[in-house]
C-alpha positions as CSV (number, residue, x, y, z in Angstrom):
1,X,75.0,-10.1,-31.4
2,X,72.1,-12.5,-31.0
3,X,71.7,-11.5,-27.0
4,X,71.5,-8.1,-28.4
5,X,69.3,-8.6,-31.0
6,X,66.9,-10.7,-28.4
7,X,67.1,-8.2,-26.1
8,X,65.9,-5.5,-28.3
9,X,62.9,-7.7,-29.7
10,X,61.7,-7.8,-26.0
11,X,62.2,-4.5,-25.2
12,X,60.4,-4.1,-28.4
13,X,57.3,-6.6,-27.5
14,X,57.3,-5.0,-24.5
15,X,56.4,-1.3,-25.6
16,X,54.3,-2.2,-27.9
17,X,52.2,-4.6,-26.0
18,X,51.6,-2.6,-22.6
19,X,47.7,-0.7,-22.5
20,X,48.5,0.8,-19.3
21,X,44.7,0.8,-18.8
22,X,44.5,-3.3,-19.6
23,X,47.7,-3.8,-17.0
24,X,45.4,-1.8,-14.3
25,X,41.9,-3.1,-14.8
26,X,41.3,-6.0,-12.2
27,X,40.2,-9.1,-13.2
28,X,37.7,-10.4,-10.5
29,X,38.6,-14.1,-11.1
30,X,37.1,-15.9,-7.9
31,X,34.7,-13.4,-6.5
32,X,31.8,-11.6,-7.6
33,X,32.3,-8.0,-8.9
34,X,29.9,-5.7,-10.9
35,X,31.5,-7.1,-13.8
36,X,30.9,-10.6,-13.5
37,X,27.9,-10.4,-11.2
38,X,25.0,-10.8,-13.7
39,X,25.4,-13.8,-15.9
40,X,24.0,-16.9,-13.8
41,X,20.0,-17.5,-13.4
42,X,21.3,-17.4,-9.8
43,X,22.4,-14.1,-10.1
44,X,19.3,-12.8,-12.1
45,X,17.2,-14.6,-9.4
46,X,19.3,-11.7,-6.6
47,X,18.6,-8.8,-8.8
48,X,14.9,-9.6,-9.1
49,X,14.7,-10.3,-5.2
50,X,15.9,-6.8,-4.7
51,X,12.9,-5.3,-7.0
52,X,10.3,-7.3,-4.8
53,X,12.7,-6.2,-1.5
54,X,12.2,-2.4,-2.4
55,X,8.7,-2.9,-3.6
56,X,7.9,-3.9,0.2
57,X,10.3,-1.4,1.3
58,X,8.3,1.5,-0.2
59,X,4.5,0.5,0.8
60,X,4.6,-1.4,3.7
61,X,7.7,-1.7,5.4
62,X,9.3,2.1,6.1
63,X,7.6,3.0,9.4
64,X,7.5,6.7,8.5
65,X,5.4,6.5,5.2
66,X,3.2,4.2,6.5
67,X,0.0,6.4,6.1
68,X,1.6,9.0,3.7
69,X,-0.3,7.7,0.7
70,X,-3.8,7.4,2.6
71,X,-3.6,10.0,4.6
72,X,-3.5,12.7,2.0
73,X,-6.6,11.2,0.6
74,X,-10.6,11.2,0.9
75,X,-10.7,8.6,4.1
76,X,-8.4,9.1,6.7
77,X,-8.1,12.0,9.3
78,X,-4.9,12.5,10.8
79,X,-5.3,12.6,14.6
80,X,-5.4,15.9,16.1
81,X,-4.6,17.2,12.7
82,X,-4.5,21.5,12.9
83,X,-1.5,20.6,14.9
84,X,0.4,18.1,12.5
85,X,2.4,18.8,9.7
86,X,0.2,17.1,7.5
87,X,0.2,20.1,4.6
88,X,4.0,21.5,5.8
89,X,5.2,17.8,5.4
90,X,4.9,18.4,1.4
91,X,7.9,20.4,1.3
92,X,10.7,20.5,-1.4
93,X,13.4,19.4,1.6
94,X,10.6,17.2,3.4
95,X,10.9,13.8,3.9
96,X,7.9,12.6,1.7
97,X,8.8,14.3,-1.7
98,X,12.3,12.4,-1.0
99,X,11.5,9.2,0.1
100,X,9.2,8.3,-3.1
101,X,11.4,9.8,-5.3
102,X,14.3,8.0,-4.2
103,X,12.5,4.6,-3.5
104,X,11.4,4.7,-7.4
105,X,14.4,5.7,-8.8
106,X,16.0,2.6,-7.1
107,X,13.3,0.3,-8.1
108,X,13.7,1.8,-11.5
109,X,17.5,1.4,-11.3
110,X,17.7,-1.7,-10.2
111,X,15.7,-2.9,-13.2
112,X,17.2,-0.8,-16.1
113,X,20.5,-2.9,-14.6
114,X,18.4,-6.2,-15.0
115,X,17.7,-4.8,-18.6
116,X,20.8,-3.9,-19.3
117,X,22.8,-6.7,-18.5
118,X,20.9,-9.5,-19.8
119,X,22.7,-9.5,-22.8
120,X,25.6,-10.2,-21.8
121,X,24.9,-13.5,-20.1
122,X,25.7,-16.3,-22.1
123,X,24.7,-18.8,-19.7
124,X,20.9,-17.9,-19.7
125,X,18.4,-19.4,-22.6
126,X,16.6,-17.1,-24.3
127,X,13.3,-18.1,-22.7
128,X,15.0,-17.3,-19.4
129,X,15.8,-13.8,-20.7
130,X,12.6,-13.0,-21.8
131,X,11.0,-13.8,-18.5
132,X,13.9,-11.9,-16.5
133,X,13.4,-9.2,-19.0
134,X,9.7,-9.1,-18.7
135,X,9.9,-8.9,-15.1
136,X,12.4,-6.2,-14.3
137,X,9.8,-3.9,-17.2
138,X,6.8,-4.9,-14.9
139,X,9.1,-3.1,-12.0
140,X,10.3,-0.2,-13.9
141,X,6.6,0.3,-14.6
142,X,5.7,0.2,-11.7
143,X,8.4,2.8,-10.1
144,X,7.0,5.1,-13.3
145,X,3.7,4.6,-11.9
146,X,3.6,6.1,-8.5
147,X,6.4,9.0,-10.2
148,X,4.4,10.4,-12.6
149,X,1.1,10.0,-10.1
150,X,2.6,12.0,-7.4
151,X,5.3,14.3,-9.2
152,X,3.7,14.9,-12.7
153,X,6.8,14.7,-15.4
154,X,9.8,13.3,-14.0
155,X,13.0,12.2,-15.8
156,X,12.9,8.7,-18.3
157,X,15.6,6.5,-17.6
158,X,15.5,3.1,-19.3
159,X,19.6,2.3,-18.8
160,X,21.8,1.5,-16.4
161,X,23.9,4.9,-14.8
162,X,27.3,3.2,-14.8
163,X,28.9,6.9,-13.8
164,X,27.9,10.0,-12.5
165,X,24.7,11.8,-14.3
166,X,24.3,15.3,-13.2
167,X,22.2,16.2,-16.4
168,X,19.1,14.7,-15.8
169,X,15.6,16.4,-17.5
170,X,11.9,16.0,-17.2
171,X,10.5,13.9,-19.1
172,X,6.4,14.4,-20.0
173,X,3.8,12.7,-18.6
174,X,2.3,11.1,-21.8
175,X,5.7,10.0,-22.7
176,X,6.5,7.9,-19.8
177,X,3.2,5.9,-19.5
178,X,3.7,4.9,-23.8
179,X,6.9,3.7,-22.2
180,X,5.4,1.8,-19.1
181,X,2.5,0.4,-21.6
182,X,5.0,-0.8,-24.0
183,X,6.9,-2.5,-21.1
184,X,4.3,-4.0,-19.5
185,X,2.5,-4.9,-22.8
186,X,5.8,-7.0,-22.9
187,X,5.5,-8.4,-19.7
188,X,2.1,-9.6,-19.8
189,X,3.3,-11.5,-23.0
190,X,6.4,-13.1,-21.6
191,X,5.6,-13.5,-17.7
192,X,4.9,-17.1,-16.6
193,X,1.0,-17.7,-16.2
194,X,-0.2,-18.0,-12.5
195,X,-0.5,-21.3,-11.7
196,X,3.6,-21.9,-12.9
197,X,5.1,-18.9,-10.2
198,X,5.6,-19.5,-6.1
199,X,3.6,-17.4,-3.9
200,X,4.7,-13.5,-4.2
201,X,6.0,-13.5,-7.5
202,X,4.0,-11.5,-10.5
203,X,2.8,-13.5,-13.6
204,X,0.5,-12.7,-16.1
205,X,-2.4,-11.2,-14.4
206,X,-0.2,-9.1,-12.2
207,X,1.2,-7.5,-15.3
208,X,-2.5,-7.2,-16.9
209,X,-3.8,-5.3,-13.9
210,X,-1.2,-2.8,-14.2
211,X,-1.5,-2.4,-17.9
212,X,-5.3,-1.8,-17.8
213,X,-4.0,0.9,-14.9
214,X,-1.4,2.9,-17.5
215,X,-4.7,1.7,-20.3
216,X,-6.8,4.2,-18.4
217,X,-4.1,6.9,-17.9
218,X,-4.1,6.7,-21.0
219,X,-8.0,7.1,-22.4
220,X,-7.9,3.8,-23.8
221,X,-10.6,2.4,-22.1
222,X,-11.2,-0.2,-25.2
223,X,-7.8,-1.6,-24.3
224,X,-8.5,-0.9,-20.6
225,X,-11.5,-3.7,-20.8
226,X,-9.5,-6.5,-23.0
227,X,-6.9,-6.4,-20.1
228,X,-8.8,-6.8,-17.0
229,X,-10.7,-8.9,-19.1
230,X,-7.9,-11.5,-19.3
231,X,-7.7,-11.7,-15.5
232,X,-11.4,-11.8,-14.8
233,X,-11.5,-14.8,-17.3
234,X,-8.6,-16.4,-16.3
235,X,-9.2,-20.1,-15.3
236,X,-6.8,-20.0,-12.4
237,X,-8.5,-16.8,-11.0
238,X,-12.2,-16.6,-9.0
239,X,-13.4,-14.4,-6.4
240,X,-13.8,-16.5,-3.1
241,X,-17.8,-16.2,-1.9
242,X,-17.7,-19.5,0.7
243,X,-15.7,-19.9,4.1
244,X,-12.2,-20.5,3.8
245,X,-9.1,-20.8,5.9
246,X,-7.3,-20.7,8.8
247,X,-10.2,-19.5,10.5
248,X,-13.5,-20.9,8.4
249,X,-15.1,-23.0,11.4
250,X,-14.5,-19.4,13.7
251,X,-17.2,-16.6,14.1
252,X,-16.6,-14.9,10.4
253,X,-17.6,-14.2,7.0
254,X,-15.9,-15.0,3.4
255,X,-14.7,-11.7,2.9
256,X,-12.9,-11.7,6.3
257,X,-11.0,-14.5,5.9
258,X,-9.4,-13.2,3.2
259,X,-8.0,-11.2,5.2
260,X,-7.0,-13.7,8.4
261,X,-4.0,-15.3,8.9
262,X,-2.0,-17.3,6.2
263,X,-5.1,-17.4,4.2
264,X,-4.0,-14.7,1.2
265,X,-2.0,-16.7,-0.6
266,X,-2.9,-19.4,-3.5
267,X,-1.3,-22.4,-1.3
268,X,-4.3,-21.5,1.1
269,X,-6.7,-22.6,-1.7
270,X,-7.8,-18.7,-1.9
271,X,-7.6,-18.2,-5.7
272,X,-8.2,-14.3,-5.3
273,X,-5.1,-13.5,-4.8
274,X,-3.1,-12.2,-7.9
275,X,0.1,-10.7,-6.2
276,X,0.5,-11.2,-2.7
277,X,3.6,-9.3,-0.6
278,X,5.0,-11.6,1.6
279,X,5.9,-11.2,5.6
280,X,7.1,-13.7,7.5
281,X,7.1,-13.5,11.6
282,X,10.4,-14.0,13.2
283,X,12.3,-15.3,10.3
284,X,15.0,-13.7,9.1
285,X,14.8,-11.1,6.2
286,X,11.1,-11.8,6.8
287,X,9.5,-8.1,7.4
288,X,7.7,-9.2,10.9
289,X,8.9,-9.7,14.3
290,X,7.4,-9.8,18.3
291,X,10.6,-10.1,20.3
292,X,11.1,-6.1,20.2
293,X,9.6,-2.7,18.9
294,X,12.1,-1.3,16.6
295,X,10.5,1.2,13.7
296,X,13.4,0.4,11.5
297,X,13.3,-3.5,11.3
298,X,11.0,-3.9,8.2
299,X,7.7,-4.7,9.6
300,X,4.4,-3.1,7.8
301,X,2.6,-0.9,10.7
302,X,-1.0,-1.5,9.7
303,X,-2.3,-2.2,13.2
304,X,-0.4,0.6,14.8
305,X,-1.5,3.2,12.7
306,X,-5.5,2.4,11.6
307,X,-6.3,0.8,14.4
308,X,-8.3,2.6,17.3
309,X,-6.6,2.8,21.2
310,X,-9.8,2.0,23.2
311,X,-8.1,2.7,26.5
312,X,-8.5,6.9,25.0
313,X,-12.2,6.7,25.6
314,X,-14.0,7.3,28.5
315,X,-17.7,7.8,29.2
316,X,-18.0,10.9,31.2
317,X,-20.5,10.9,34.2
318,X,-23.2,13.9,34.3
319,X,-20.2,15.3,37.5
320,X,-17.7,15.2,34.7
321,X,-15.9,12.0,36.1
322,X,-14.5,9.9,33.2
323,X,-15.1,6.0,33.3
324,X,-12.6,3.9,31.1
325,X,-14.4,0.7,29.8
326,X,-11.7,-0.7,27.5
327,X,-8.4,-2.2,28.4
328,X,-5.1,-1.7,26.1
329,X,-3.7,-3.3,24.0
330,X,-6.2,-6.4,24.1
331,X,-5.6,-8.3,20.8
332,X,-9.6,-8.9,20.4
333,X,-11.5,-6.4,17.9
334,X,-11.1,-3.2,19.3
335,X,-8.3,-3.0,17.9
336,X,-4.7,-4.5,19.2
337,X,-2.0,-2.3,19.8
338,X,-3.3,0.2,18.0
339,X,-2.6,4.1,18.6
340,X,-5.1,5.4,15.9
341,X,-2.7,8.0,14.2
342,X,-5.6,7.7,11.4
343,X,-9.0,7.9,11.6
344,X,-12.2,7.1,9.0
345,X,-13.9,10.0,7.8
346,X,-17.3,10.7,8.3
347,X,-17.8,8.9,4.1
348,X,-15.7,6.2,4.8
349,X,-17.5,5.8,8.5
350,X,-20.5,5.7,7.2
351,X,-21.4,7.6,4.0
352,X,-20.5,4.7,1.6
353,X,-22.9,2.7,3.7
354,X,-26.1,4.5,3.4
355,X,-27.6,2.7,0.6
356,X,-26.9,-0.8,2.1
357,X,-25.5,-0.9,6.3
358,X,-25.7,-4.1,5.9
359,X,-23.4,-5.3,3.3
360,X,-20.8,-8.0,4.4
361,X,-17.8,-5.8,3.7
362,X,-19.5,-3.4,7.0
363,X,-20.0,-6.6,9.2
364,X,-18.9,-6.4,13.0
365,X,-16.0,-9.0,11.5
366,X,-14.3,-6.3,8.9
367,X,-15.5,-3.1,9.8
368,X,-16.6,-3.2,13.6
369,X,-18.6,-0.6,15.6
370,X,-19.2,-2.7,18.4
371,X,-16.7,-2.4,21.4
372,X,-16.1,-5.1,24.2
373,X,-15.9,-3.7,27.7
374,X,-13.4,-5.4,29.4
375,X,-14.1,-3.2,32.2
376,X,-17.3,-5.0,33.7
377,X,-17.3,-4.3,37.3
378,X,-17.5,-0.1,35.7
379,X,-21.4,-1.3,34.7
380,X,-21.6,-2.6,38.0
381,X,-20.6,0.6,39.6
382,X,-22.9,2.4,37.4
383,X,-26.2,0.3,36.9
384,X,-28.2,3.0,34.6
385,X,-24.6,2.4,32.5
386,X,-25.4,-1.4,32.2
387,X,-28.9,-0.8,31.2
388,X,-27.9,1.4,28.4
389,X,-25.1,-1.4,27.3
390,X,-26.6,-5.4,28.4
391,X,-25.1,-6.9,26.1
392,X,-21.7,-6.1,27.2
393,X,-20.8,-3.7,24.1
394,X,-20.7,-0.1,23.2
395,X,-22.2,0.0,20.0
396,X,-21.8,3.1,18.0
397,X,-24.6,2.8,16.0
398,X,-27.1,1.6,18.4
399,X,-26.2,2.5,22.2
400,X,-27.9,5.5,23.9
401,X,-26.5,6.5,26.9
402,X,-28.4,7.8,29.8
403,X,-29.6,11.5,30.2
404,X,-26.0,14.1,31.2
405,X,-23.3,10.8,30.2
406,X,-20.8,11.3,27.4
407,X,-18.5,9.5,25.1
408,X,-15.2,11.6,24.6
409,X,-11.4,10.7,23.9
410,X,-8.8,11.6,26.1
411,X,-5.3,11.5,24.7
412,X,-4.0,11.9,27.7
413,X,-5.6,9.2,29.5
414,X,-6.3,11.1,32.6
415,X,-8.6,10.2,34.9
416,X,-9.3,13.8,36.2
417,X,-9.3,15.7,33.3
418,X,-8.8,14.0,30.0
419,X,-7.7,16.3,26.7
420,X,-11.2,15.6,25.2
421,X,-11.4,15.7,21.2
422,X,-14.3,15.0,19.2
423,X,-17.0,12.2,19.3
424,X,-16.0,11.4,15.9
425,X,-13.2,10.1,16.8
426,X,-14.8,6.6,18.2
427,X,-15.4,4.9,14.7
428,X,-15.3,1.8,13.2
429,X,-11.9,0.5,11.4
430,X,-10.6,-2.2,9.2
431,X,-10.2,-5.6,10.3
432,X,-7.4,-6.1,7.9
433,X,-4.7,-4.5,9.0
434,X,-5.2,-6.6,12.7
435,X,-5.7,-10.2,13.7
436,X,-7.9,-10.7,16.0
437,X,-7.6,-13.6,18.5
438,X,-5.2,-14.8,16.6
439,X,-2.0,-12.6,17.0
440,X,1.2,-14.4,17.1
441,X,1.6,-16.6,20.3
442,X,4.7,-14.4,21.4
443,X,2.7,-11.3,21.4
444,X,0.4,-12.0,24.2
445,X,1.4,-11.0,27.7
446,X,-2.2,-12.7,28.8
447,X,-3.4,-15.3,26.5
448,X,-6.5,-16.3,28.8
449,X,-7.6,-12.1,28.0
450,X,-5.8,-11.5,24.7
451,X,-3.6,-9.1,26.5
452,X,-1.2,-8.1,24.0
453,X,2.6,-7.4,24.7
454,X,4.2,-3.9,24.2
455,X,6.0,-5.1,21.2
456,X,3.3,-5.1,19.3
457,X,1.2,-2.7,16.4
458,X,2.4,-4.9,13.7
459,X,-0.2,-6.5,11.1
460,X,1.0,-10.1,10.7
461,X,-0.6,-11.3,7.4
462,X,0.4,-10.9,4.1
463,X,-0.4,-7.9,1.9
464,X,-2.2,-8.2,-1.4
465,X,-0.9,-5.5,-4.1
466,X,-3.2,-7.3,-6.8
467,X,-6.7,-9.4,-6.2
468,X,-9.1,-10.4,-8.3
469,X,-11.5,-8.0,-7.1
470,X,-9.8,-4.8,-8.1
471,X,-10.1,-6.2,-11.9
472,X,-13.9,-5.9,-11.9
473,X,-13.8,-2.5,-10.8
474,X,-10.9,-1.4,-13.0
475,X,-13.1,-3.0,-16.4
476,X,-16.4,-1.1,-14.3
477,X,-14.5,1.9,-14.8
478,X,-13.5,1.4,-17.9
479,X,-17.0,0.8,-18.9
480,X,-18.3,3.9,-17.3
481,X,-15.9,5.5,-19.7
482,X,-16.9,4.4,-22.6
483,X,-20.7,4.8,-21.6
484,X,-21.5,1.5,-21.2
485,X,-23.3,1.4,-17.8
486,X,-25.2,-1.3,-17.8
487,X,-21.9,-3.2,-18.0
488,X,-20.0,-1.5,-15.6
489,X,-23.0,-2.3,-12.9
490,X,-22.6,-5.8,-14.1
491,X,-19.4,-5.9,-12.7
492,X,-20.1,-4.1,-9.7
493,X,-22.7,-6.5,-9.0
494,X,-20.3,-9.1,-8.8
495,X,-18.8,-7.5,-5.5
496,X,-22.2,-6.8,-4.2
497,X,-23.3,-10.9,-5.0
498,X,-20.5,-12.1,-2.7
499,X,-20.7,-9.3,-0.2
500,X,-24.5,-10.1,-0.2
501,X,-25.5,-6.6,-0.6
502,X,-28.2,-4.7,-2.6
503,X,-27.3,-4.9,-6.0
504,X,-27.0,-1.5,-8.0
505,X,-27.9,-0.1,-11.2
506,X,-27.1,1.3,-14.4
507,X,-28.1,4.6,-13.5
508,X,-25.8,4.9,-10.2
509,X,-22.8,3.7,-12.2
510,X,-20.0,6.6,-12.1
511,X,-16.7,7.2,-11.7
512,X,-17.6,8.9,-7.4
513,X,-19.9,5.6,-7.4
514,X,-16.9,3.2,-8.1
515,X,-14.0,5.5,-6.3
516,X,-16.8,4.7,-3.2
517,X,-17.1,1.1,-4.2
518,X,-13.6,0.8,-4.3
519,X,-13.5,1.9,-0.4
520,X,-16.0,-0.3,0.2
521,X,-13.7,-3.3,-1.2
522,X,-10.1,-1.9,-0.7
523,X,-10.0,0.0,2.2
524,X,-6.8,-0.3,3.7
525,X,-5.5,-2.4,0.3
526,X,-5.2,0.2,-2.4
527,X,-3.0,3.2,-2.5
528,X,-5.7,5.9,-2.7
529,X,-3.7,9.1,-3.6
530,X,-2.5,7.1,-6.8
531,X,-5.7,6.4,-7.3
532,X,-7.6,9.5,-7.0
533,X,-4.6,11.0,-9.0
534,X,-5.3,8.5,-11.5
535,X,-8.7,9.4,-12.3
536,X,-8.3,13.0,-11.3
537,X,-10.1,13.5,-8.4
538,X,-7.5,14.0,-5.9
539,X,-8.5,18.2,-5.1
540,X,-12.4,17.2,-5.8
541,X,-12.7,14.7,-3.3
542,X,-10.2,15.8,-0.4
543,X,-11.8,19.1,-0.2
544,X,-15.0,17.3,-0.5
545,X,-14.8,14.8,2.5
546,X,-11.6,15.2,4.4
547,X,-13.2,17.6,7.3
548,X,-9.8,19.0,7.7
549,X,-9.0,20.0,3.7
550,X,-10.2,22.8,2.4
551,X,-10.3,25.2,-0.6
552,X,-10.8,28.2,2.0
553,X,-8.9,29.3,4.4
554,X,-11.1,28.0,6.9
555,X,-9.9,29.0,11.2
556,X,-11.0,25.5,11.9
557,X,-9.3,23.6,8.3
558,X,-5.9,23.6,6.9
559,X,-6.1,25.1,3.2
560,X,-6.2,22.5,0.7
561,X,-4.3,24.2,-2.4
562,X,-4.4,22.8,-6.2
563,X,-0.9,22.1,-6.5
564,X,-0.5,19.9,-4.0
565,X,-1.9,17.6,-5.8
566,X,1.5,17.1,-7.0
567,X,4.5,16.6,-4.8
568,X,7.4,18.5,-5.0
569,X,10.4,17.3,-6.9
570,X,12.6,17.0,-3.7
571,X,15.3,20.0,-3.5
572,X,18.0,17.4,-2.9
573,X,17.5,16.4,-6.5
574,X,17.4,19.5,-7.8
575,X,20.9,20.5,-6.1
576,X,22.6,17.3,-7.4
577,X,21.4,18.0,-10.7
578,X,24.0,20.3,-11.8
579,X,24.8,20.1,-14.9
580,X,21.0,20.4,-16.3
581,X,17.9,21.8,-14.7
582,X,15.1,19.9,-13.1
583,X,12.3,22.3,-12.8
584,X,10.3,22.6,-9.7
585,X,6.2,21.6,-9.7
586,X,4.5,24.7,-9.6
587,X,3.4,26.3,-6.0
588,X,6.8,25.1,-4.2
589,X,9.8,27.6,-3.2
């Protein structure tokens, strides 16, 4: 009786005690899992590497979109550009209107998991979760920001998707940036201050600069001016108006060695810099390598892309014969390895230089329009050619050939009868997205003549997101907002003090005046489509001074329409969204 009676108590204990869904679930016990993953600082300090990782994934590092956010702008020409897809690239099922949509939605992702799981940690103080907190909001903000600047409304997600959503919806505008203010107003609170993070990671000021970005969206231009305010009176923060650096006893000025090797961060002594993007050469995981020329290993195509390929221009004789005076790719200032895919419009070229040519940021050392001939004995050959050039340079401002000679590009690079495109195309550039003389010692095939290997068109510094300079003109714009000009000049004048240029007044200050002195200081830095988004002059000023935009239906233009001023929401989106619908911007099939 008692074996019975023991028998049925287990049988008993038995169906009463078995959750067939507890018996299943697996217990990760010595490995990490999704469910154990996020409890360690070490395992917070992973999940915020990924949000820098994808940051440098989207603006510098994706070979494709390299010049997508310039290049649909008020500075760059795309080369040979009636026959490029520049216009029929913003597509519902193009590549652009994915990528950005994607890359944000992981950044923001990524950080609603940081959010979302902080909680449940019980090994991390709260100070620790205030800090991890504040830095995964400064990254969700930041994915918000380039959305809702290139797609308009776009859906608000502020949790972690543990399953399937198929019923997303769009969110407005105005909604979203409360949300990213809110977030960031909580980040600049809780993020460490400057001098307590490592080079590359975001701390106070980083946060304030954003802020006073959403501030603006916003119309608050009060609150716009108490956040850049905070940086620009920051202890730990001040322009840098001396020598500096890796190269300070070389040929130079101060404003391009902020821009020379290994000088951008704060261990360099350059206290500038708010948030750097870090590249490392040949180091694994670094973003930068020599040893081969792969577009999909991570490495930011500055060079490559903005940087002119001399060998293209020939001086044509009054008999039509072309004369190459430039050797490629020669790692000196005319340019690397670059190919020139983008080139300065005639206002970046030399319309923002007008009042003052010679203002340090337009020096032969950051913006040159003088070119070495490497080809010598060519003079030689050609004597009334070496009269017009002695000093050994073309210089586009200055030299005049002889009666019947020429300058024109040929893409081909044929001797006998080049593809000749316009003069227009030999321009200055920026010095910061190359090193000159000082490329990576595995690059050069000739060190003795700078002759570059073919692995090159990489720009091996690191990248500033944030410096100190962009605050001034951030509170300058604010000011001009509020109507406070004489203020907003004060700023500007700041930039023009260390640049040694002519100083301006309250009478010039506008919002065209500081989107020009912004090219002036960030050319090749900011991300001007966000910006002229920002402020709403994206349609005003492409169809204003990109030659190949247009309102019209110009024969010689491409037809620059209103609504693409947004992107499309990508059709892929739209598709997988089937359980709610995601409208389509206005203008797109």
């Amino acid at each position: 009786m008692k074996k019975i009676f023991l028998l049925l108590t287990l049988a008993a204990m038995v169906l009463a005690g078995c959750n067939e869904d507890d018996f299943l679930e697996e217990k990760a016990l010595d490995f990490n899992s999704a469910s154990n993953s996020y409890s360690t600082p070490a395992d917070f300090d992973a999940a915020v590497a990924e949000l820098y990782y994808l940051t440098r994934e989207e603006y510098y590092t994706t070979y494709d979109r390299t010049t997508d956010l310039s290049k649909f702008a008020d500075m760059w020409i795309t080369a040979d550009p009636l026959t490029s897809n520049v216009i029929s690239d913003l597509s519902p099922s193009g590549a652009i209107a994915q990528f950005y949509w994607d890359e944000n939605y992981k950044l923001i992702a990524q950080a609603n998991t940081v959010i979302s799981r902080l909680p449940q940690s019980s090994t991390l103080t709260e100070e620790q979760k205030k800090v991890y907190d504040a830095q995964a909001r400064f990254f969700r903000a930041l994915g918000y920001r380039t959305l809702v600047l290139l797609y308009g409304d776009v859906p608000l997600q502020l949790e972690e998707v543990t399953e399937p959503k198929t019923d997303f919806t769009r969110e407005s505008k105005d909604v979203i940036i409360k949300q990213c203010v809110e977030d960031l107003e909580y980040a600049a609170a809780n993020l460490p201050e400057i001098k307590a993070v490592r080079d590359g990671e975001i701390s106070k000021p980083a946060a304030n600069m954003l802020l006073a970005e959403f501030y603006l969206m916003q119309g608050e231009n009060g609150k716009a001016v108490d956040a850049t305010t905070a940086v620009i009176n920051n202890p730990n923060l001040a322009l840098m108006t001396e020598r500096f650096g890796s190269e300070a006893n070389e040929e130079g000025d101060a404003f391009c060695d902020l821009f020379r090797p290994n000088n951008q961060n704060r261990a360099s002594g350059n206290t500038e810099s708010i948030w750097v993007i870090q590249f490392e050469t040949n180091v694994e995981g670094g973003g930068n390598n020599t040893s081969h020329f792969f577009w999909n290993q991570g490495s930011f195509w500055g060079e490559r892309f903005f940087a002119p390929q001399v060998d293209k221009f020939h001086i044509i004789t009054p008999e039509g014969t072309p004369l190459q005076l430039f050797n490629w790719p020669i790692g000196d200032r005319t340019g690397g390895r670059g190919i020139g895919t983008q080139y300065a419009v005639d206002h970046l070229n030399s319309g923002i230089w007008q009042e003052d040519f010679n203002d340090m940021r337009n020096s032969e050392y950051n913006w040159p329009r003088r070119y070495k001939i490497h080809r010598t004995e060519v003079l030689q050959q050609y004597p009334e050619l070496a009269a017009a050039m002695p000093d050994g340079y073309y210089d586009l401002e200055n030299t005049v050939l002889p009666q019947g000679y020429t300058i024109e590009a040929g893409f081909d690079g044929g001797v006998n009868a080049p593809t000749r495109l316009p003069n227009r195309f030999m321009c200055g550039y920026s010095t910061k997205m190359t090193t000159p003389f000082h490329h990576p010692a595995a690059q050069y095939g000739d060190p003795s003549t700078y002759t570059l290997a073919g692995t090159g068109g990489k720009t091996y510094t690191d990248q500033y997101f944030f410096r100190l300079a962009e605050a001034y003109l951030l509170r300058a714009e604010a000011y001009v907002n509020l109507g406070k000009k004489t203020e907003a000049a004060a700023d500007i004048n700041v930039l023009h003090s260390r640049a040694k240029a002519k100083p301006c007044t309250a009478e010039q200050m506008t919002i065209d005046y500081i989107l020009d002195e912004r090219l002036r200081e960030l050319v090749c830095e900011e991300t001007r489509r966000l910006t002229l988004a920002r402020v709403g002059k994206l349609y005003e000023r492409i169809t204003k001074y990109n030659p190949y935009f247009d309102a019209a239906h110009s024969a010689d233009k491409k037809p620059y329409d209103k609504h693409f001023d947004l992107f499309p929401i990508p059709l892929s989106a739209i598709q997988a969204n089937k359980d709610a619908e995601l409208q389509q911007n206005p203008g797109y099939n």
